[in-house]
DRENTI-479986 format. One record per residue (C-alpha): x, y, z. Coordinates in steps of 0.001 Angstrom, whole numbers, plus 500000, padded with zeros to 6 digits. Layout:
N
XYZ ...
This chain:
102
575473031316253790 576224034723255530 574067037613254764 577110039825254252 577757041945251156 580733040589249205 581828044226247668 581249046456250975 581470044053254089 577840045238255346 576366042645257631 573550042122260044 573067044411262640 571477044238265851 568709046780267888 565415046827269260 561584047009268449 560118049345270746 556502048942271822 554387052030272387 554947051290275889 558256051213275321 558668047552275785 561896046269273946 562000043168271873 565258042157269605 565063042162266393 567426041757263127 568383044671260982 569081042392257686 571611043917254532 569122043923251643 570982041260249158 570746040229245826 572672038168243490 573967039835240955 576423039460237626 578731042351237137 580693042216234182 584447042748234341 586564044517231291 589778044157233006 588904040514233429 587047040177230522 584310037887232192 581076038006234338 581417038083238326 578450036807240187 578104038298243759 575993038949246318 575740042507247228 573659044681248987 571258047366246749 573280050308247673 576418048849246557 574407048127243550 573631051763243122 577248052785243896 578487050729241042 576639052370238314 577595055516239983 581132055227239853 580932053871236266 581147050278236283 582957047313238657 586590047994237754 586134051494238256 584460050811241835 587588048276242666 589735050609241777 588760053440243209 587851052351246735 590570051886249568 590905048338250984 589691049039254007 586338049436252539 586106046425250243 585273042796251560 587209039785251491 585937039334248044 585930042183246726 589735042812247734 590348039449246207 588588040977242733 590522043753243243 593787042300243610 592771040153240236 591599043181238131 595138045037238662 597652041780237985 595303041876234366 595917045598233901 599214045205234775 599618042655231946 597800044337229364 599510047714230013 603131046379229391 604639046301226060 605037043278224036 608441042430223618 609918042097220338 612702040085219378 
């Protein structure tokens, strides 16, 4: 499995450990991921993911998943999290529009 974050795209970066004598070996800089469950209330249901600790901290600063979704441009979300995204509007969309009586 890729060690990419599935709300914010960050992946595995590559540098250098330098030596005091400034020999350079390569080395991994690794996202820091856990699996998580966010809950949804525009889906009404639980999404597991695996996101990186900042992202984490992001959602609970921006109140919540939808409100992370729906505030963020595309360009900053994953492949997932677009996907979620995309999702979480069709259900508002629903929701939002009158029932129609007959």
């Amino acid at each position: 499995m890729a060690r990419i974050c599935q709300l914010t795209g960050k992946k595995v970066m590559y540098g250098h450990n330098v030596s005091h004598s400034k020999t350079r070996t390569n080395r991994r800089f690794e996202p820091n991921l856990q699996k998580a469950t966010l809950y949804s209330d525009g889906l009404r249901r639980k999404v597991p993911l695996r996101v990186c600790t900042s992202a984490l901290r992001t959602v609970q600063v921006k109140g919540g998943l939808d409100a992370l979704l729906l505030k963020t441009a595309d360009e900053k979300l994953a492949t997932v999290g677009l996907k979620l995204k995309r999702q979480l509007k069709k259900a508002l969309a629903k929701t939002s529009q009158p029932a129609e009586s007959s």
